[in-house]
Each structure stands twice: as structure tokens, then as C-alpha cells.
C-alpha positions as YAML, in Angstrom:
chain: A
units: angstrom
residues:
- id: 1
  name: UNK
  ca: [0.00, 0.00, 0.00]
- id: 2
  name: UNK
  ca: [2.84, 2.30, 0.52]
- id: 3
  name: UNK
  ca: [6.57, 1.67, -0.27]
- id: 4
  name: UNK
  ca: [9.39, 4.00, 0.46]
- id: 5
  name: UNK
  ca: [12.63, 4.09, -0.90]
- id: 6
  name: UNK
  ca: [15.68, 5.81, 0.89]
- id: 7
  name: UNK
  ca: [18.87, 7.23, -0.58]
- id: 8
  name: UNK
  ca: [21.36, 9.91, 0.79]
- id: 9
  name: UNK
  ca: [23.42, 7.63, 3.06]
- id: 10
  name: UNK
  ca: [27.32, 8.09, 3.86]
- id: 11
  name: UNK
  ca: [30.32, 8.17, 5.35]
- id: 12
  name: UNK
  ca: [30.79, 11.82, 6.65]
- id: 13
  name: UNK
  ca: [33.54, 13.52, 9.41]
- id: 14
  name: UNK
  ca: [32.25, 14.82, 12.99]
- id: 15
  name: UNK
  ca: [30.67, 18.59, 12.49]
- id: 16
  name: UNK
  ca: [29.90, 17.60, 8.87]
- id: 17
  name: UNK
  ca: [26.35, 17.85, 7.43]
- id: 18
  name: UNK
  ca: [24.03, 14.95, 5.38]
- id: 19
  name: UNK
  ca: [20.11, 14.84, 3.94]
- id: 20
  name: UNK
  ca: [18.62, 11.18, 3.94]
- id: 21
  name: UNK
  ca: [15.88, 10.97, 1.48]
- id: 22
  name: UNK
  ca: [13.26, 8.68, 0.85]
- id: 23
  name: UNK
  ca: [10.72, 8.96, -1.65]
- id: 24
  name: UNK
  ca: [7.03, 7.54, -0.75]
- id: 25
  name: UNK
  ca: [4.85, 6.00, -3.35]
- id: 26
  name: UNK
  ca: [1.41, 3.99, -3.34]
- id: 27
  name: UNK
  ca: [-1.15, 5.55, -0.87]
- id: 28
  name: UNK
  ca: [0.18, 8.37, 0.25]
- id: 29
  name: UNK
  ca: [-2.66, 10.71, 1.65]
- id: 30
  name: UNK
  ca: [-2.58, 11.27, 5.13]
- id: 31
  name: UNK
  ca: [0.35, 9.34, 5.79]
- id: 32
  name: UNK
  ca: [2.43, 10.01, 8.75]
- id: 33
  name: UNK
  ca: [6.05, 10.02, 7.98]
- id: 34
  name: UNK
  ca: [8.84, 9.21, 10.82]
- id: 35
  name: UNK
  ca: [12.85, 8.60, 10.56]
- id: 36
  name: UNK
  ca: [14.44, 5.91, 12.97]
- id: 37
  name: UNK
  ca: [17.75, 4.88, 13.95]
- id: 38
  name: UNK
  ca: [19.45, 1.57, 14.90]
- id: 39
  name: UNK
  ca: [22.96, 1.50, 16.17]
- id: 40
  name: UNK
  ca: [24.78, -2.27, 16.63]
- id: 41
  name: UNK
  ca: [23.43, -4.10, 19.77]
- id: 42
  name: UNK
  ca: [21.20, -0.86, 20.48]
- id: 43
  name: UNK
  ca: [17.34, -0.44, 20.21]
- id: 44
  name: UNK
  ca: [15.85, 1.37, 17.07]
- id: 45
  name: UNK
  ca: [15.59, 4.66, 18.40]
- id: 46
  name: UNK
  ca: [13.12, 7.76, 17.37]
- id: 47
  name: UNK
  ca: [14.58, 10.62, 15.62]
- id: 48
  name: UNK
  ca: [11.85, 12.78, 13.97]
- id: 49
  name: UNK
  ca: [8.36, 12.77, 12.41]
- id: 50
  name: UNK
  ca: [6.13, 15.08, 10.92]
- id: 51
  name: UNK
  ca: [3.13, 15.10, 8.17]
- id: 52
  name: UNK
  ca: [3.23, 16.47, 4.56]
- id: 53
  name: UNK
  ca: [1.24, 19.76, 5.49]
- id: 54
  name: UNK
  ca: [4.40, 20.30, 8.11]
- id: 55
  name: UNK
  ca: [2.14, 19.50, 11.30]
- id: 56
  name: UNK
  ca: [3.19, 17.82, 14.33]
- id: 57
  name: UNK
  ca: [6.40, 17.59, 14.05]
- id: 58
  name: UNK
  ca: [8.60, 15.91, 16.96]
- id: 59
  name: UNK
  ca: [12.29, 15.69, 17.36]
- id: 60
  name: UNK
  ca: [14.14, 13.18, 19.73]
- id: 61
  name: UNK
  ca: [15.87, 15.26, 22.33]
- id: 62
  name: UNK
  ca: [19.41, 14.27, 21.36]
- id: 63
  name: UNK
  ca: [18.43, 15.82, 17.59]
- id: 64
  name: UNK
  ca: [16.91, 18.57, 18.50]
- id: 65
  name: UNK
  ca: [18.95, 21.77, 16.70]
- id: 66
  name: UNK
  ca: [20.72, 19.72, 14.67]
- id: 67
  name: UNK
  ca: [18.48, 17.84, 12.65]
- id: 68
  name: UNK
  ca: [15.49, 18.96, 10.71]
- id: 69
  name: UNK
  ca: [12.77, 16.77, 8.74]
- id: 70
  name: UNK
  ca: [10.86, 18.43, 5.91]
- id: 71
  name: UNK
  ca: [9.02, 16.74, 2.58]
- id: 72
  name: UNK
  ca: [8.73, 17.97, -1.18]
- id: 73
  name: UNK
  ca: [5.16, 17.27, -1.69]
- id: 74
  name: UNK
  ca: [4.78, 17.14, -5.31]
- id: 75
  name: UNK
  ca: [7.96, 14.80, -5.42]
- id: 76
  name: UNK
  ca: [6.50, 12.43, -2.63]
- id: 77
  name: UNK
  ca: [9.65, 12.55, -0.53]
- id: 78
  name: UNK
  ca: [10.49, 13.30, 2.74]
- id: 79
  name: UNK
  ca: [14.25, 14.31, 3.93]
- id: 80
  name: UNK
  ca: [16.06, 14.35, 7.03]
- id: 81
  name: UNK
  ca: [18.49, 16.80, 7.14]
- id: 82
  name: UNK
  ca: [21.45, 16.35, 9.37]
- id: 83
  name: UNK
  ca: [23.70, 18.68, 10.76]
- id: 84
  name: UNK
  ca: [26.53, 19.05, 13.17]
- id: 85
  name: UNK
  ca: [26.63, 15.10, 12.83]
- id: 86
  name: UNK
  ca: [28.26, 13.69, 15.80]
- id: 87
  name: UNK
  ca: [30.25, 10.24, 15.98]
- id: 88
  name: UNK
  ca: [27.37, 9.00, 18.34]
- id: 89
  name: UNK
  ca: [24.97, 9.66, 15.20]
- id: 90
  name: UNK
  ca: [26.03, 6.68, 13.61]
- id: 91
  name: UNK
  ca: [23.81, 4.14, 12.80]
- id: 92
  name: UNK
  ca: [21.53, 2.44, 9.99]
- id: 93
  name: UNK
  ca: [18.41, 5.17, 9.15]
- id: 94
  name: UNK
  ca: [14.71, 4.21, 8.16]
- id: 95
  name: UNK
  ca: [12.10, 6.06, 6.75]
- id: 96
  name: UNK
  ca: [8.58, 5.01, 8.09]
- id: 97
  name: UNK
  ca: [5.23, 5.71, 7.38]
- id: 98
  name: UNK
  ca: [1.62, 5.37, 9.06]
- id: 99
  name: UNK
  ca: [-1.37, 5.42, 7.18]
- id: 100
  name: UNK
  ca: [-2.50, 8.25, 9.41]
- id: 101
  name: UNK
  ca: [-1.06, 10.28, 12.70]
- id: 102
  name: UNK
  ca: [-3.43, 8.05, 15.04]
- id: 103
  name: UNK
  ca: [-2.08, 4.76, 13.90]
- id: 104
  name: UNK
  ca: [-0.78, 2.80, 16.49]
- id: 105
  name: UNK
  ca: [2.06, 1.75, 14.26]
- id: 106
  name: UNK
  ca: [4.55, 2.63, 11.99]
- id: 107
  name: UNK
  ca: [3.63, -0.12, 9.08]
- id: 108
  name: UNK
  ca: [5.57, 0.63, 6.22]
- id: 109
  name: UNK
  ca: [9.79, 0.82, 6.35]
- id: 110
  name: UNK
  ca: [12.27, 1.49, 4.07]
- id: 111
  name: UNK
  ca: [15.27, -0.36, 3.46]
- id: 112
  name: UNK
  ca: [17.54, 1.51, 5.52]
- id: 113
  name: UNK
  ca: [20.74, 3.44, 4.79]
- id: 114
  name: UNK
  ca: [23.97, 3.31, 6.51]
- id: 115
  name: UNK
  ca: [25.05, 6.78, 8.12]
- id: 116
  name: UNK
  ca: [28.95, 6.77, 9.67]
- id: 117
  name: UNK
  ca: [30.01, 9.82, 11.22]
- id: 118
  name: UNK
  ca: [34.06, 9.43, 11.80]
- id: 119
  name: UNK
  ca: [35.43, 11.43, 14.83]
...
């Protein structure tokens, strides 16, 4: 129903900057859009979320400042833009989707991209 399809991954240095894409096709209306993290032998982990129209948007407190998520709604995609990128930012980052905000669930996931941040 909806797939998504991340690219923007990396290797990047400590203080440098990075935008994840992914681009979200099939039923897109109303979806919810999030970005997760998972680092080896750690829990995914909640970095930001936010709908197309820019509403309700949440940050995870060790984000907040640094990274921003925004969408291109005629292209269907939604970025994460990453700043001030910190060794301790390094993980594997999914796009998700809801069908709506009140979901319980994030149902949909992208592949995941590989972000390493080099001190």
C-alpha cells in the first residue's frame, strides 16, 4: 500500500552535514512520515516525524537543533536533514510511514541506509 525508498546515506567527518531521502509512493494521503535509527546491539531509536502539510512535528531530544525533517510534496519525498553530525549519530536510518497520525504503528519501512560519522 505504501513503499518508500531511501537514498542519501554516507560516510561523513564529525561537524559535517548529510540529507537522507526517501521517496514515498502507493497511498500516500494522510500518511504520517517518521525517521528511525538503529545502532549495533542498540534499540531502534526515534529521531523525527512530521506530516506532509508540516504538522506535528517531533524531534528526539538528542536531535533537536541539529536535525530537521521536511518533505517535497509534489515529489513524494520526505528528507532528514542532518547537521553538526556527531560520531554518536552513527547508525543504519529508516524512513517510516503510518497510514494516518493516530495509527498505532509505523507499518511501512524502508530499506535503511547506513550513516557513519568518523570522529
Amino acid at each position: 500500500q505504501v513503499q518508500l525508498v531511501e537514498s542519501g546515506g554516507g560516510l561523513v567527518q564529525a561537524g559535517g552535514s548529510l540529507r537522507l531521502s526517501c521517496l514515498v509512493s502507493g497511498r500516500t494521503f494522510s500518511t504520517y512520515l517518521g525517521w528511525f535509527r538503529q545502532a549495533p546491539g542498540k534499540e531502534r531509536e526515534f529521531v523525527a516525524s512530521g506530516s506532509w502539510s508540516g504538522d506535528r512535528t517531533y524531534y528526539a531530544d538528542s536531535v533537536k537543533g541539529r536535525f530537521t525533517i521536511s518533505r517535497d510534496n509534489a515529489k513524494n519525498t520526505v528528507y532528514l536533514q542532518m547537521n553538526s553530525l556527531k560520531p554518536e549519530d552513527t547508525a543504519v536510518y529508516y524512513c517510516a510511514a503510518k497510514p494516518d497520525y493516530n495509527s498505532n504503528s509505523y507499518d511501512y519501512w524502508g530499506q535503511g541506509t547506513q550513516v557513519t560519522v568518523s570522529s
